[in-house]
C-alpha positions in Angstrom: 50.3 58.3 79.5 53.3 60.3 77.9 55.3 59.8 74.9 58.4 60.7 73.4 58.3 61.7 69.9 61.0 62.4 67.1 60.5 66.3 67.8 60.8 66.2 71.3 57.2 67.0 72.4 55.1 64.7 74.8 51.7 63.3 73.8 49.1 61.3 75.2 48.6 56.9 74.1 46.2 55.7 76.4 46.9 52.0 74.8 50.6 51.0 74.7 49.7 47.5 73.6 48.7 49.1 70.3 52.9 49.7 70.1 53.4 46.0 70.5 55.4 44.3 67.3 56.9 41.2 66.7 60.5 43.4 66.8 59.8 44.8 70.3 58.6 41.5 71.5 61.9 39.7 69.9 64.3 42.4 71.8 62.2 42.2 75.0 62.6 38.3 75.3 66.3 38.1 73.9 67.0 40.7 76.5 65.3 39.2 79.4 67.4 35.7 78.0 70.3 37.5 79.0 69.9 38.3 82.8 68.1 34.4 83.0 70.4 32.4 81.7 73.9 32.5 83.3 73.5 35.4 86.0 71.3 33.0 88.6 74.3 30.3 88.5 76.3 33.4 89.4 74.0 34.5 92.1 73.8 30.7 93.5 77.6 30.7 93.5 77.7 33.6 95.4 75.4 32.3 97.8 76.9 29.0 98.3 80.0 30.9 99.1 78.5 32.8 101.9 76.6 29.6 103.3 72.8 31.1 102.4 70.3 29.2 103.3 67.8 27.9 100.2 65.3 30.6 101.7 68.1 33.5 101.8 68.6 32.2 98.3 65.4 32.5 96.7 64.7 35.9 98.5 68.1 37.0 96.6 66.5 35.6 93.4 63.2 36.7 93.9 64.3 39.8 94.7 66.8 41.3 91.7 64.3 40.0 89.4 60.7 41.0 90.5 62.1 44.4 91.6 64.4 44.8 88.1 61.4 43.3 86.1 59.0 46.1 88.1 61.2 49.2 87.4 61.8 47.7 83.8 58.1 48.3 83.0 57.8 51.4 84.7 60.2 53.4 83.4 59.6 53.1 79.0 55.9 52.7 80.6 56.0 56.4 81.6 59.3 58.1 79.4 57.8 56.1 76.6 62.0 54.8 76.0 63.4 51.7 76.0 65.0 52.0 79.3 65.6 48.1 80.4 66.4 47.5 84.2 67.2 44.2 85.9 70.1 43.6 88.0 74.2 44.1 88.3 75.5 40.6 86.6 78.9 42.5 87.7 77.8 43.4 91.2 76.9 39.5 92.2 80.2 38.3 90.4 82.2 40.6 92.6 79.6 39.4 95.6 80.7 36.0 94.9 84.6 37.2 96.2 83.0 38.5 99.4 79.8 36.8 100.5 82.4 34.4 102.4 83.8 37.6 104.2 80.4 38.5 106.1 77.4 37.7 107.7 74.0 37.7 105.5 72.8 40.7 107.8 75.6 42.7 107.2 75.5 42.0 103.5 71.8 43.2 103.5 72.9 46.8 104.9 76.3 47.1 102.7 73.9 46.3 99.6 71.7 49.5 101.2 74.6 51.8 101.5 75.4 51.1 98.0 71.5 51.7 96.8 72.1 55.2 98.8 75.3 55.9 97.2 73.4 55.2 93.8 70.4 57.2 95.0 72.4 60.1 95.8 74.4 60.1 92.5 71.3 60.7 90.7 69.7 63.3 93.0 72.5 65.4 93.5 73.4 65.2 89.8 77.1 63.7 90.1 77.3 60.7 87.9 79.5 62.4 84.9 82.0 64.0 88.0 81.7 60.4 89.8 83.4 58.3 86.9 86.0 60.8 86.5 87.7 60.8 89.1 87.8 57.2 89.8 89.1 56.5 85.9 87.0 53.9 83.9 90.1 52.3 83.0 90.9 51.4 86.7 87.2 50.1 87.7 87.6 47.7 83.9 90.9 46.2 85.5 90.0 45.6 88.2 86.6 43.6 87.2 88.9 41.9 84.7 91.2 41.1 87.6 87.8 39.7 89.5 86.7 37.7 87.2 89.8 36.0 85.9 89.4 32.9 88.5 86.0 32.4 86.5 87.3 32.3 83.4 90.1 29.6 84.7 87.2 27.5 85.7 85.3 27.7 82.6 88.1 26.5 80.5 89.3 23.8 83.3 85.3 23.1 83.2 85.1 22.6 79.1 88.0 20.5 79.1 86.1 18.1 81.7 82.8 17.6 79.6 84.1 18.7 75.9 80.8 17.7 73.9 78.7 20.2 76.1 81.0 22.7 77.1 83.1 22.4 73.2 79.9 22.4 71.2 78.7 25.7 73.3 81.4 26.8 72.6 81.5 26.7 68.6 77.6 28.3 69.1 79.3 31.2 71.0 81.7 31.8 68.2 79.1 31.5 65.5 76.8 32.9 66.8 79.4 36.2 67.9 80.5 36.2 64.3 77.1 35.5 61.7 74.2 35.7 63.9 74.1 39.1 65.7 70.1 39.3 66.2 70.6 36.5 69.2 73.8 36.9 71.4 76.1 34.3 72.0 75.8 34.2 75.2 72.4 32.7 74.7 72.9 31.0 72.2 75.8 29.2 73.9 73.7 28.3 76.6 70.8 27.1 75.2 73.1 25.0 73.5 75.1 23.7 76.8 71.0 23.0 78.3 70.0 21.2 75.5 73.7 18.7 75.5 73.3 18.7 79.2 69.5 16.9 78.9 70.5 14.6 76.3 73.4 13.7 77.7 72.8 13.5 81.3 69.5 13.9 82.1 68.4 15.5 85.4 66.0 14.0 88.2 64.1 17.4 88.5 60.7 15.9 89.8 62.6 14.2 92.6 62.9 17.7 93.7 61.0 19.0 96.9 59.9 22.6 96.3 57.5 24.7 97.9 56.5 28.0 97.9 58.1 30.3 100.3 56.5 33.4 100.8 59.0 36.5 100.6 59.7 38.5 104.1 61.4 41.4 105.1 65.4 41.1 105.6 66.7 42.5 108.7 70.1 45.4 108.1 73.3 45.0 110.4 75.7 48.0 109.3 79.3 48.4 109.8 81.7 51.0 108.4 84.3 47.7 106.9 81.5 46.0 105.1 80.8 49.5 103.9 84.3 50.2 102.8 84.7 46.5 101.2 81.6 46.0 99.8 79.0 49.3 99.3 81.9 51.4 97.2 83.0 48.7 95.0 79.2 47.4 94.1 77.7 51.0 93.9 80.8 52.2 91.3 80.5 48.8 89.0 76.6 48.9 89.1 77.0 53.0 88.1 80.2 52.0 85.5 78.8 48.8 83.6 75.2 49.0 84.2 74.0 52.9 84.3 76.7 54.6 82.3 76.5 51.5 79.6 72.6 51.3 79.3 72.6 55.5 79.1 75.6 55.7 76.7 73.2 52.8 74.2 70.0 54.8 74.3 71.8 58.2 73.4 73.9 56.0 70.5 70.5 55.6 69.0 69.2 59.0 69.4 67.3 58.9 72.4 67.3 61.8 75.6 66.9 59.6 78.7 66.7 61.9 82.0 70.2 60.6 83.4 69.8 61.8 86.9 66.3 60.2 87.2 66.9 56.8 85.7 70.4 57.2 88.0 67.8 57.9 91.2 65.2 55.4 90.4 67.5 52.5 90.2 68.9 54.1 93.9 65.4 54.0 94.9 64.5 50.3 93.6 67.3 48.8 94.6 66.5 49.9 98.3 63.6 47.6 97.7 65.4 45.1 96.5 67.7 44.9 99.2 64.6 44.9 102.0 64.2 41.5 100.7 67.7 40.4 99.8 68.6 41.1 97.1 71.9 43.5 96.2 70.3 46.2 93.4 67.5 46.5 90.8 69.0 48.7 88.2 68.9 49.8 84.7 70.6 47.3 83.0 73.3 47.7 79.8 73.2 45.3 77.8 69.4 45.2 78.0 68.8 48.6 77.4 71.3 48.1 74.1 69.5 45.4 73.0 66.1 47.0 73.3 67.2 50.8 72.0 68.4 48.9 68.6 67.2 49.7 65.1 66.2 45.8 65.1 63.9 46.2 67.9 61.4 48.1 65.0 60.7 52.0 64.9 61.9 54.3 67.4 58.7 55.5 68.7 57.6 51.9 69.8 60.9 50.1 70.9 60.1 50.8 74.6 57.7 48.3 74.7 60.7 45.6 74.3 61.7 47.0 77.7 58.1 46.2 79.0 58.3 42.7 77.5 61.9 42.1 79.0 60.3 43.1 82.3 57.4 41.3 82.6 59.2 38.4 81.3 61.7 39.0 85.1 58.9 39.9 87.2 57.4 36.0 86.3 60.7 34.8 86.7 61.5 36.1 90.4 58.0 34.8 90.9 59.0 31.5 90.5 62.4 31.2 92.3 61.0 29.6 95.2 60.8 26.5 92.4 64.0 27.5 90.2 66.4 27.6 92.9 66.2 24.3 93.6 66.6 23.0 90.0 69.5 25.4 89.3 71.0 24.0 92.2 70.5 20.4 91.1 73.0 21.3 88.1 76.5 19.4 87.8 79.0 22.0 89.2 81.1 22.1 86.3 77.8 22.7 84.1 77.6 25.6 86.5 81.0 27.2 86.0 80.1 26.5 81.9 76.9 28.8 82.2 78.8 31.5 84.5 82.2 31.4 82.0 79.7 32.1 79.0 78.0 34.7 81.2 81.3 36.6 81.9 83.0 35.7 78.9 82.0 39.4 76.9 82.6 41.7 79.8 85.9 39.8 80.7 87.2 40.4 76.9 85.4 44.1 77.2 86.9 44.9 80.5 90.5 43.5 79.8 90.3 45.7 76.1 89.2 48.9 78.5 91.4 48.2 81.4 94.3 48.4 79.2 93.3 51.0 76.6 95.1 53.5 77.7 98.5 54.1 77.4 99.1 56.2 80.3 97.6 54.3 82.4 99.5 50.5 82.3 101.2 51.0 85.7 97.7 51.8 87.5 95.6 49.2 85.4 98.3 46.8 85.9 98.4 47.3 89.3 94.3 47.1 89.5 93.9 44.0 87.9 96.5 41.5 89.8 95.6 43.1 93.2 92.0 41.9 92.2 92.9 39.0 90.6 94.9 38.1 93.7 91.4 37.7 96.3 93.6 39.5 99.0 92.0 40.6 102.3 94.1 43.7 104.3 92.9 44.8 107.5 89.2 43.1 106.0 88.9 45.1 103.7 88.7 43.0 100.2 90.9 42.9 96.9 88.5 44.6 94.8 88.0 47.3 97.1 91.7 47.8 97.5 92.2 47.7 93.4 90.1 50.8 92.9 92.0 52.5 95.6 95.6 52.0 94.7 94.8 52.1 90.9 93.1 55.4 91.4 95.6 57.4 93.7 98.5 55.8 91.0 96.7 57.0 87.9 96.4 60.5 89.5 99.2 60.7 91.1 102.0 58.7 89.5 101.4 58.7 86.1 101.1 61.5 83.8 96.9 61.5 83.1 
């Protein structure tokens, strides 16, 4: 096996476990927290809105994570880096505005086209020339714009149970402001879980689960679902995922091969969508988290990523049981975890959207035409932001 050192040569390990520390372990689980605590309400929302059936649903589930947990122990596994993968928390929130709009089948072949557009990104080496030209700016306003009607919720939802969703909220805040080791995001919700059980206690054993055994999901393709859906979920998984998750392991003096971690997550997410589910990618936040200084010495932090990835592969393993008690949550519980889920990119994309001065025509512009759920000629809001916000901030405005 290969690894990475300080002056840049390779050399051989035959034992990662001997790399294991309580700091690499801590990262891996806080990271894996993040893609299991709010993103599934966001994936069952998202379902729900496209009438899946509870089997469609757990394939979806089972899917982002097994696949995301698999590449996430792959990848630092061979470049001996903390390269996290898991799934596009941004891609199912933008789902969620157009599961409604098409059949499952044809969602299944736009999430391909997207893994294609991904793949070929990497491959062909375009990813810096790809996020040019469609500015960053635009693709932030518009998925502020996207996931403003969540945000409405989760305050409409904290004023209707104020002890849970009030006292999650003070952990958010304290925990954004003293505590930086665990994010608030977790934090938050482990709070919310916690008030929700003593408060109002759930009838999970009344549940009827059973193991459903995963199967391979038919494609349909069409050139609207690729216009509405592939383009949009392929740029914010390359924007907030890939180029964030890169950007953090460079910040702390890492060389990740961009093309190739841009290809594999192609590659994986092809699997992922085989059995329904709409990427397995490397992940942002994850990859921050692991690539830290408190994730322990440089030449070991990888094995956080491992952690982090075995930790989603057991996960997905168990949808089939998880669906259902997810799913057996109070609905305004559920727009609590998704709110806290969404809450740091909304405040990240809204402070990027708008961070550039030439650029408040077309950002403007970006974000109410998303925020607005439109459909013209089929073709969805989102989809329609990044193309009007582009051609304005190339064409009408001085950048």
């Amino acid at each position: 096996m290969l690894k990475y050192e300080e002056q840049g040569a390779w050399v051989r390990n035959s034992n990662p476990l001997r790399d294991l520390n309580d700091k690499n372990i801590a990262s891996g689980i806080v990271a894996a927290l993040l893609v299991l605590t709010g993103p599934p309400a966001i994936i069952l929302e998202a379902a729900a809105k496209g009438n899946f059936t509870v089997e469609q649903t757990i394939y979806w589930m089972f899917a982002v994570y097994v696949f995301g947990g698999i590449l996430s122990i792959l990848l630092p596994l061979y470049y001996r880096m903390p390269i996290t993968a898991g799934h596009s928390i941004t891609g199912v929130a933008f789902l969620a505005t157009v599961t409604s709009q098409f059949g499952y089948h044809e969602l299944i072949g736009s999430y391909m086209f997207a893994a294609l557009l991904i793949f070929l990104t990497g491959y062909f080496g375009i990813f810096s020339k790809l996020l040019q030209y469609v500015p960053k700016q635009i693709i932030a306003a518009m998925l502020a714009g996207m996931i403003t009607q969540y945000m409405v919720n989760f305050v409409v939802s904290i004023s209707q149970i104020p002890i849970i969703g009030g006292l999650a909220l003070v952990a958010y805040l304290v925990f954004n402001k003293w505590d930086r080791r665990v994010p608030p995001m977790v934090a938050a919700i482990a709070v919310a879980f916690v008030l929700l059980f003593l408060t109002q206690p759930l009838k999970v054993n009344s549940l009827e689960t059973s193991f459903i055994l995963p199967t391979i999901q038919l494609p349909e393709f069409n050139m609207l679902s690729f216009l509405t859906v592939s383009i949009p979920l392929a740029l914010l998984i390359l924007s907030n995922d890939a180029a964030v998750g890169l950007g953090a392991l460079e910040q702390n003096d890492f060389k990740p091969p961009i093309n190739r971690v841009v290809t594999y997550s192609g590659i994986f997410s092809l699997l992922a969508n085989f059995f329904g589910g709409q990427s397995a990618n490397i992940a942002g936040m994850m990859s921050a988290i692991c690539s830290d200084e408190a994730a322990g010495p440089r030449e070991k932090r990888y094995m956080g990523s491992v952690v982090a990835g075995i930790i989603s592969v057991f996960f997905g393993l168990f949808s089939w049981y998880l669906v259902p008690v997810i799913q057996s949550l109070p609905k305004v519980f559920d727009s609590i975890l998704v709110g806290f889920a969404l809450l740091g990119v909304f405040g990240n994309s809204l402070y990027t959207g708008f961070s550039k001065p030439t650029m408040k025509i077309s950002a403007g512009f970006a974000f109410v035409i998303s925020a607005s759920n439109i459909s013209l000629f089929h073709i969805s809001a989102p989809a329609w932001a990044l193309f009007i916000g582009t051609i304005l901030a190339r064409y009408a405005e001085n950048n």
